[in-house]
C-alpha positions as CSV (number, residue, x, y, z in Angstrom):
1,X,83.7,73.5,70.5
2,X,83.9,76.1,67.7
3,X,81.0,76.1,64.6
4,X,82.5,77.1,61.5
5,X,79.7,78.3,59.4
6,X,80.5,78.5,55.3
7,X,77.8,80.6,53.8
8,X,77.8,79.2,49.9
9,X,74.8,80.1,49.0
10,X,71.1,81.3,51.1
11,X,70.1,77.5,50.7
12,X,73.6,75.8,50.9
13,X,74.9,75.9,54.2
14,X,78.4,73.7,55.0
15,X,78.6,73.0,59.0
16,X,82.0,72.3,60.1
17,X,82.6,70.9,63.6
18,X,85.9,70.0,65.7
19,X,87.0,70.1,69.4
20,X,89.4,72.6,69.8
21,X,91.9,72.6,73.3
22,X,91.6,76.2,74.7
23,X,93.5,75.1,77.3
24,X,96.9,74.3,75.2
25,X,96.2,77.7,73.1
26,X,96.2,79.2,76.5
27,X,99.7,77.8,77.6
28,X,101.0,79.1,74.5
29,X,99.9,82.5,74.3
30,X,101.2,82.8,77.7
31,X,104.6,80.9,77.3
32,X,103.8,78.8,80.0
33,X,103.8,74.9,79.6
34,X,102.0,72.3,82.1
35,X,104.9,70.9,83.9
36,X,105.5,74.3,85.1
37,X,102.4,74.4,86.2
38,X,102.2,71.3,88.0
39,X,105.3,71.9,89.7
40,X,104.2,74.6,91.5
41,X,100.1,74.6,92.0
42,X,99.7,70.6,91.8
43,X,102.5,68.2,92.8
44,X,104.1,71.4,95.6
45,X,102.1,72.5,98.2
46,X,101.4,75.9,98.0
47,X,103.4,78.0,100.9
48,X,100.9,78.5,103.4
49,X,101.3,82.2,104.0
50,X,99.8,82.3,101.2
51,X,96.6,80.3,102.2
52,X,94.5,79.9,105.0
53,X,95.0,83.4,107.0
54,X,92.4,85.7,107.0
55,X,89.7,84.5,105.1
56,X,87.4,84.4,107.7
57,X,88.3,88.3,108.5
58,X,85.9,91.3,107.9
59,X,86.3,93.0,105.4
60,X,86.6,96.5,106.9
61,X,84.5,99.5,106.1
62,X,87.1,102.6,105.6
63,X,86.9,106.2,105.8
64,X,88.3,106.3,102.6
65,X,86.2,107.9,99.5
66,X,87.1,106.0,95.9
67,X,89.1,109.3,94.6
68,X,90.9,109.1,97.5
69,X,91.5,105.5,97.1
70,X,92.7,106.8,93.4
71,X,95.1,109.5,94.7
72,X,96.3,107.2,97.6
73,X,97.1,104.0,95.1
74,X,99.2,106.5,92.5
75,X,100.9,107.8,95.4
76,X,101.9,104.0,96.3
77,X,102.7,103.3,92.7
78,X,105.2,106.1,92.4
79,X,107.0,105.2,95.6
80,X,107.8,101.5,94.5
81,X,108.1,102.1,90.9
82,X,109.7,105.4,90.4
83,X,110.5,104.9,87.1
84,X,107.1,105.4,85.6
85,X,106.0,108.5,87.7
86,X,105.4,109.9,84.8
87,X,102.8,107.5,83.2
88,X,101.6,107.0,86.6
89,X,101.1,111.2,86.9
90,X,98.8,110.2,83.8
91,X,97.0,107.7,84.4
92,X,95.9,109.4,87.9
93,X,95.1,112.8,86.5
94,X,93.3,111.9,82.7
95,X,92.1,108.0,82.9
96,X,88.5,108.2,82.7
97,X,87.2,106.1,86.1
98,X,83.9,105.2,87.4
99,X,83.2,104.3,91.0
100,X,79.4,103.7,90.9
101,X,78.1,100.2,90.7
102,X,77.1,98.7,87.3
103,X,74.6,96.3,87.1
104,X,75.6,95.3,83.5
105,X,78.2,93.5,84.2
106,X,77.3,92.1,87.4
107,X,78.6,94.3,89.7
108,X,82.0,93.7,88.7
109,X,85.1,95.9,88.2
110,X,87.1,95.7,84.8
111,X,89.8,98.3,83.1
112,X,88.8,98.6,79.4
113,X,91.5,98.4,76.9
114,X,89.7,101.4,74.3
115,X,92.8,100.8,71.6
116,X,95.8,102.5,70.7
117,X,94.3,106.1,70.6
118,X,92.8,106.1,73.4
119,X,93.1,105.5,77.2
120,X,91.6,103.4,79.1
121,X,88.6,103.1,80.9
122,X,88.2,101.9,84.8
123,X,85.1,101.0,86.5
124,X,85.4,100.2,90.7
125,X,82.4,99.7,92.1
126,X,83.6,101.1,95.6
127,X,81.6,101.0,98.8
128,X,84.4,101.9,100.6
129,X,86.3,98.5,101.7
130,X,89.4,97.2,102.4
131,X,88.7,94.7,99.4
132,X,87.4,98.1,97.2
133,X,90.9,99.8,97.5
134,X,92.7,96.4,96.6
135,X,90.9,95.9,93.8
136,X,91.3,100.1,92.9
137,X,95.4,99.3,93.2
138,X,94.2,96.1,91.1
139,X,92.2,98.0,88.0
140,X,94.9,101.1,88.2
141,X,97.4,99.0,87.8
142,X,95.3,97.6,85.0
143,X,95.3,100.8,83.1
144,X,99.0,101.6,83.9
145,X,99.8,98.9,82.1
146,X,98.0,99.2,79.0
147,X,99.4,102.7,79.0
148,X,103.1,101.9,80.0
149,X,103.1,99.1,77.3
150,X,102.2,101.6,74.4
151,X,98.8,99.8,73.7
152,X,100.5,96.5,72.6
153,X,98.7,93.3,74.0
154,X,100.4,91.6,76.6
155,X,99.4,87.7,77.3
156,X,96.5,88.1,79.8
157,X,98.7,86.5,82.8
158,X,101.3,89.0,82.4
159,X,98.3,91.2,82.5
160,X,97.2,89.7,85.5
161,X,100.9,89.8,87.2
162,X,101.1,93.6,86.7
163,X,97.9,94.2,88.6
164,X,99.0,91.8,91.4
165,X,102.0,93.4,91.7
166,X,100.2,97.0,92.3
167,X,98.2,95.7,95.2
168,X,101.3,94.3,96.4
169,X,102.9,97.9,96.4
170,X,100.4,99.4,97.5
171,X,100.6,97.1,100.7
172,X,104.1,97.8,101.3
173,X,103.4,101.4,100.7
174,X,100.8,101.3,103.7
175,X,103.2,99.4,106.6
176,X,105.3,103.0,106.5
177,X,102.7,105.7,105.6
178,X,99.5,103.9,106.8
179,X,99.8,102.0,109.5
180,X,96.8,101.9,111.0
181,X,95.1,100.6,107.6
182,X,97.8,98.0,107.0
183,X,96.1,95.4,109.2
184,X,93.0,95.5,107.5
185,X,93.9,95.8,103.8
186,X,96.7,92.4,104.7
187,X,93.3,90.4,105.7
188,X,91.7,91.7,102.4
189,X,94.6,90.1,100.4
190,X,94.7,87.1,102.0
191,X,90.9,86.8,101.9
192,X,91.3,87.3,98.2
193,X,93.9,84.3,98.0
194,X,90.8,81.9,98.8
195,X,89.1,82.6,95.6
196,X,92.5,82.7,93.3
197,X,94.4,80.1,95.3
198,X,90.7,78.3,95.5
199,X,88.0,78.3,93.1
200,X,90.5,79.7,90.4
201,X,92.8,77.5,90.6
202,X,90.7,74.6,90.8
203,X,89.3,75.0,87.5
204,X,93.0,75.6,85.9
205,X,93.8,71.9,87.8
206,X,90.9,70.7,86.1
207,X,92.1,72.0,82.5
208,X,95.4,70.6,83.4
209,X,94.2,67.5,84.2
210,X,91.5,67.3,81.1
211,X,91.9,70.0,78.6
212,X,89.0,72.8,78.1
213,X,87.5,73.7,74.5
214,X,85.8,76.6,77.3
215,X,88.1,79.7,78.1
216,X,88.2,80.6,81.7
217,X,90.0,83.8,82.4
218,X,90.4,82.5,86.0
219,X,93.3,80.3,84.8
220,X,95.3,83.6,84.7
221,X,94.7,84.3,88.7
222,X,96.7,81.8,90.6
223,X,100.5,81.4,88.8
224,X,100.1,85.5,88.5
225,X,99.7,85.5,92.3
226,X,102.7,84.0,93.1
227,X,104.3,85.0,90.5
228,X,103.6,88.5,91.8
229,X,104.8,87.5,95.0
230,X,108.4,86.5,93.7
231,X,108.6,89.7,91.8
232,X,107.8,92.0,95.0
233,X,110.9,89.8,97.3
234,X,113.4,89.7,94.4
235,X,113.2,92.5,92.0
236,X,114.4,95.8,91.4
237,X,111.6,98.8,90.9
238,X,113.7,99.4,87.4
239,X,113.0,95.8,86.6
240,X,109.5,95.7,87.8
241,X,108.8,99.1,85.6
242,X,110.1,96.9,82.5
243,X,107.7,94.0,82.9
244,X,105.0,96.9,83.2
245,X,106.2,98.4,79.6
246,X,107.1,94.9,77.8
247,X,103.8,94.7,76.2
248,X,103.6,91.4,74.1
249,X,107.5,90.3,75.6
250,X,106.4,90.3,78.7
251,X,106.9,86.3,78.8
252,X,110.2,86.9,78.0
253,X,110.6,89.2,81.5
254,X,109.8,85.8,83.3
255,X,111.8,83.6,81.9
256,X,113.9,82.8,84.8
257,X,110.8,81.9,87.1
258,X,109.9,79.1,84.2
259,X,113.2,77.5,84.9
260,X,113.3,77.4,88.2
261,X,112.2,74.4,90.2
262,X,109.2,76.6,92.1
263,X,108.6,79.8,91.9
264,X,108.7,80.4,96.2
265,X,109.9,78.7,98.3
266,X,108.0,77.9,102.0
267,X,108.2,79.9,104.0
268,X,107.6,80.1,107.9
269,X,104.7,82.4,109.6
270,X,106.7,83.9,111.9
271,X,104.3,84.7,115.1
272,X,104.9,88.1,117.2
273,X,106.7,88.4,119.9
274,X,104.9,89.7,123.3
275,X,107.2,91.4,125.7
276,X,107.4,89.6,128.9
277,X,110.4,91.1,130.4
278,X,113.5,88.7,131.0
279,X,111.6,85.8,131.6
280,X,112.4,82.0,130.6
281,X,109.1,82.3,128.5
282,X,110.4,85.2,126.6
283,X,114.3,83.4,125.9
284,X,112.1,80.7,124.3
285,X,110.2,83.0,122.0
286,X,113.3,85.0,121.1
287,X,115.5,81.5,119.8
288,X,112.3,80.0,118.2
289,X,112.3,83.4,116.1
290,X,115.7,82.6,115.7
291,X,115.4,79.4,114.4
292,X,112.7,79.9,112.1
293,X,114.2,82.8,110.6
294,X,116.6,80.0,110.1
295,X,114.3,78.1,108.2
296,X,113.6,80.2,106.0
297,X,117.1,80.5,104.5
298,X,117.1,79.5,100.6
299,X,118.1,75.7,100.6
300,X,117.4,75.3,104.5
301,X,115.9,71.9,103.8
302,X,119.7,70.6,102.8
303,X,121.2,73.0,106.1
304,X,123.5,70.5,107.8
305,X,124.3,72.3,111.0
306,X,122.9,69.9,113.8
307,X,119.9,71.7,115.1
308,X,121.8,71.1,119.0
309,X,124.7,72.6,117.3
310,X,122.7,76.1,116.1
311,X,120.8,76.4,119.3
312,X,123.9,76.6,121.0
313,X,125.6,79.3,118.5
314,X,122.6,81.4,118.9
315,X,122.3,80.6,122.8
316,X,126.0,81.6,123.2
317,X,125.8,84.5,120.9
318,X,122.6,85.4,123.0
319,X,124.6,85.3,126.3
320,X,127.4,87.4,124.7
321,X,125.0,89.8,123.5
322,X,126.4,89.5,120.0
323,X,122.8,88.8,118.4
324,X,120.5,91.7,117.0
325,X,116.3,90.5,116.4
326,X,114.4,93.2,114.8
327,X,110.8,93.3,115.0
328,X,108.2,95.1,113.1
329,X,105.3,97.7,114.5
330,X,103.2,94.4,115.2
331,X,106.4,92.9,117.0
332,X,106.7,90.3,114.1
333,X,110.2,88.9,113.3
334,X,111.9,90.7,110.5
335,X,115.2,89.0,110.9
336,X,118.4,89.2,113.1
337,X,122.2,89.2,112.8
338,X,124.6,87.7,115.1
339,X,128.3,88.7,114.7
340,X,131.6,86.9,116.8
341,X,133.8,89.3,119.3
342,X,137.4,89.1,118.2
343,X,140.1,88.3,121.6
344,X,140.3,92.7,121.3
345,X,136.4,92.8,121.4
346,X,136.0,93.9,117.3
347,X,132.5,92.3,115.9
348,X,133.6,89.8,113.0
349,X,132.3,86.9,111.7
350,X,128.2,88.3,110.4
351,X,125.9,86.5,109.8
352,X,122.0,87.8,109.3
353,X,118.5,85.7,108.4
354,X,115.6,87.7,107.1
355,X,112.3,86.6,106.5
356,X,111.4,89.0,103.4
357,X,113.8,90.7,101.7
358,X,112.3,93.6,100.5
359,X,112.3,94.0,104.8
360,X,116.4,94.3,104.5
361,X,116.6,97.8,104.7
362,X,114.4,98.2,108.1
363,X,116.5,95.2,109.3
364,X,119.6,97.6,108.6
365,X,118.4,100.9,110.0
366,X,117.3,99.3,113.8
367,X,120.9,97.7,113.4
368,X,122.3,101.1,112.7
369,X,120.2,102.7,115.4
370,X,120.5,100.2,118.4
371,X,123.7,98.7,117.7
372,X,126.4,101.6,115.4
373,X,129.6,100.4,116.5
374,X,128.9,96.4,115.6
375,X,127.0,98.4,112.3
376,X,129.5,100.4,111.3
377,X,131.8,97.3,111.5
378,X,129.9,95.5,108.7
379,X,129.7,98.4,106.7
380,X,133.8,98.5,107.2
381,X,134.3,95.2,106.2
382,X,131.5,93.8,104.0
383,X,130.1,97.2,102.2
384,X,129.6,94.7,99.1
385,X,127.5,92.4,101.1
386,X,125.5,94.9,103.5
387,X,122.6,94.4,100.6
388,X,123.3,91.2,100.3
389,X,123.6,87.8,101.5
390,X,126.2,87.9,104.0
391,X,125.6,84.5,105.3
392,X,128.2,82.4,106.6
C-alpha cells in the first residue's frame, strides 16, 4: 500500500490510498511475465542437481585471507570472460572493498551502486569460508557489472544473473587450478541453492499465486540461478561479457531463454565410477554411465531407440573396444564417444554424449591423448562438428 500525502495547506491535509501490485511492476521492469515463471519454478520440477545435494555439508574454514579471495576471484573472472580483463584489472586494483563485519546492516554483504562518477563500494564480511569466497565472486561480480555497464541501471535480475554467473566461473576456474578447494566451494553452492531455490523462491510462488503491494528482492534469486546456469552450459565468454555491459538491455540479452519451453532441461547426477579392475561389477557401472549420459541428450524423453536395442550398440561397441568414457579428477562421468570400425578397420560412424558442455573440451583432449588415431579420424572427417553435436 502506498500513502500519497498532498500537503495544501499546514491544516488541510488530502490522504490518498490505493493497493498497488509490486509484484506485476516487478515482471515488468524485468521483462519477465508469469507464465514464464510458472513454467519453470511452479508447474516443472526443478532439475535436481540443482537441489537437495549438499546442504547438509560444512561449510569449510579455508586458508584463504579475503584479499586473497579478491585476487583469486579476478583471476577467475579474466579466465572465463577475457573480454573484460580490462574492467576486471579495475575493479580488482581501485574498487574500494571492506571485509570486516558490519553490524548495520545485519551482517550482510551488499556492492553499493555510488552513481555514475564513482565506483562502487563492496562490503564481504569474510571469516574465511567456502560460502565467504562465493559470495566475494558474488559482490565482485556485483561491482563489475555496474562498472562494465557504464553506470546504467540494469533490471535487478539481470543484476542478480551477472553475479551468479561470477560464482559460477569462479567454480569452473577452481576444478583446473584449485582442485583441492573445488570440493568444498561445490557444497557451498549447492548449500546456497536451499535458500534461493527455497525460502526465495517460495515467497516469489506466493506473489505469483497472490500479488504483493510489498517488494521482496528475493524474487530476483531463483529464475537468476538457473538462468545463470543456462548461460555458463551454452554461451560464449564474448556473449557472456555482453550481458555484463548491456546495462538497462540486458532483458533483451535473454530473450531466447523467455521463449523457450524451460530454461534447463533434467538432467541426470551422474555418480563416480570406483575402479574395480575387470570385474562384472565394474561393466555394470561403465554402461549405466553410458546410459545416463544417454539421458541426458537434449529431447531424450522422445529417444526412440529401444533401450534393449542401445545396450547392445554400447555392449558391442564395448567388446570391440570402439567406445571412449572420460572421467573427471573425482572419477565422475564427463561423457564418451563410440565410433564403428570400417571392413579396413578406419573409425567411422561418431557418436559422443556429454553431460555439460562447457566439459567438451576435456572430453576432447583424454580422446586425443588415449585414443589419437580414432581422434585424429574425427578431426579428418567432422572438423565442423568436433565442437559440436556430432550425434547420430
Amino acid at each position: 500500500m502506498y500513502i500519497i500525502l498532498n500537503m495544501t495547506t499546514k491544516t488541510n491535509i488530502c490522504y490518498s490510498f490505493f493497493m498497488v501490485d509490486i509484484f506485476s511492476d516487478w515482471l515488468r521492469a524485468n521483462s519477465l511475465d508469469s507464465q514464464f515463471l510458472k513454467r519453470n519454478l511452479v508447474d516443472h520440477p526443478l532439475p535436481f542437481f540443482l537441489i537437495g545435494l549438499g546442504a547438509g555439508g560444512d561449510d569449510r574454514f579455508l586458508d584463504l585471507s579475503g584479499e586473497a579471495a579478491w585476487e583469486m576471484v579476478a583471476e577467475a573472472l579474466t579466465a572465463g570472460i577475457p573480454e573484460l580483463s580490462s574492467l576486471i584489472r579495475t575493479v580488482r586494483m581501485r574498487v574500494p572493498k571492506s571485509f570486516e563485519a558490519n553490524e548495520e546492516r545485519g551482517g550482510r554483504a551488499y556492492t553499493y551502486d555510488r552513481g555514475p562518477k564513482s565506483l562502487p563500494f563492496v562490503h564481504c564480511p569474510y571469516k574465511g569460508t567456502a560460502s565467504d569466497v562465493l559470495t566475494v565472486a558474488h559482490e565482485f561480480s556485483h561491482a563489475l557489472q555496474i562498472v562494465a555497464s557504464r553506470r546504467t541501471a540494469m533490471p535487478p535480475m539481470a543484476r542478480e544473473l551477472c553475479a551468479f554467473v561470477g560464482e559460477r566461473l569462479l567454480l569452473t576456474w577452481l576444478r583446473d587450478n584449485q582442485p583441492s578447494l573445488s570440493p568444498f566451494m561445490e557444497t557451498a553452492w549447492l548449500a546456497d541453492n536451499s535458500s534461493y531455490l527455497g525460502t526465495s523462491l517460495q515467497s516469489l510462488v506466493r506473489a505469483l499465486e497472490d500479488g504483493s503491494d510489498v517488494y521482496d528482492y528475493a524474487w530476483n534469486y531463483p529464475v537468476a540461478r538457473l538462468l545463470a546456469h543456462a548461460v555458463g552450459y551454452e554461451w560464449s565468454s564474448g556473449k557472456t561479457a555482453l550481458l555484463f555491459k548491456s546495462g538497462a538491455k540486458a532483458p533483451s540479452h535473454l530473450a531466447e531463454f523467455y521463449e523457450r519451453a524451460h530454461i534447463l532441461p533434467q538432467r541426470y547426477v551422474l555418480p563416480a565410477l570406483t575402479d574395480t579392475g575387470g570385474t562384472v561389477a565394474n561393466l555394470y557401472r561403465q554402461i549405466g554411465a553410458l546410459l545416463l549420459l544417454d539421458l541426458q541428450r537434449q529431447g531424450a524423453d522422445t529417444f526412440e531407440e529401444a533401450i534393449g536395442s542401445r545396450y547392445a550398440h554400447l555392449l558391442q561397441a564395448m567388446q570391440g573396444r570402439n567406445v571412449f568414457l572420460a572421467t573427471d579428477r573425482e572419477q565422475v562421468p564427463l561423457g564418451y564417444i563410440l565410433w564403428q570400425c570400417s571392413e579396413g578397420g578406419k573409425p567411422t560412424g561418431f557418436e559422443r554424449r556429454i553431460a555439460c558442455a562447457q566439459r567438451l573440451p576435456d572430453l576432447l583432449t583424454a580422446f586425443e591423448n588415449h585414443c589419437p588415431q580414432a581422434a585424429a579420424e574425427l578431426r579428418r572427417t567432422a572438423p565442423d562438428n568436433v565442437v559440436g553435436d556430432f550425434v547420430s
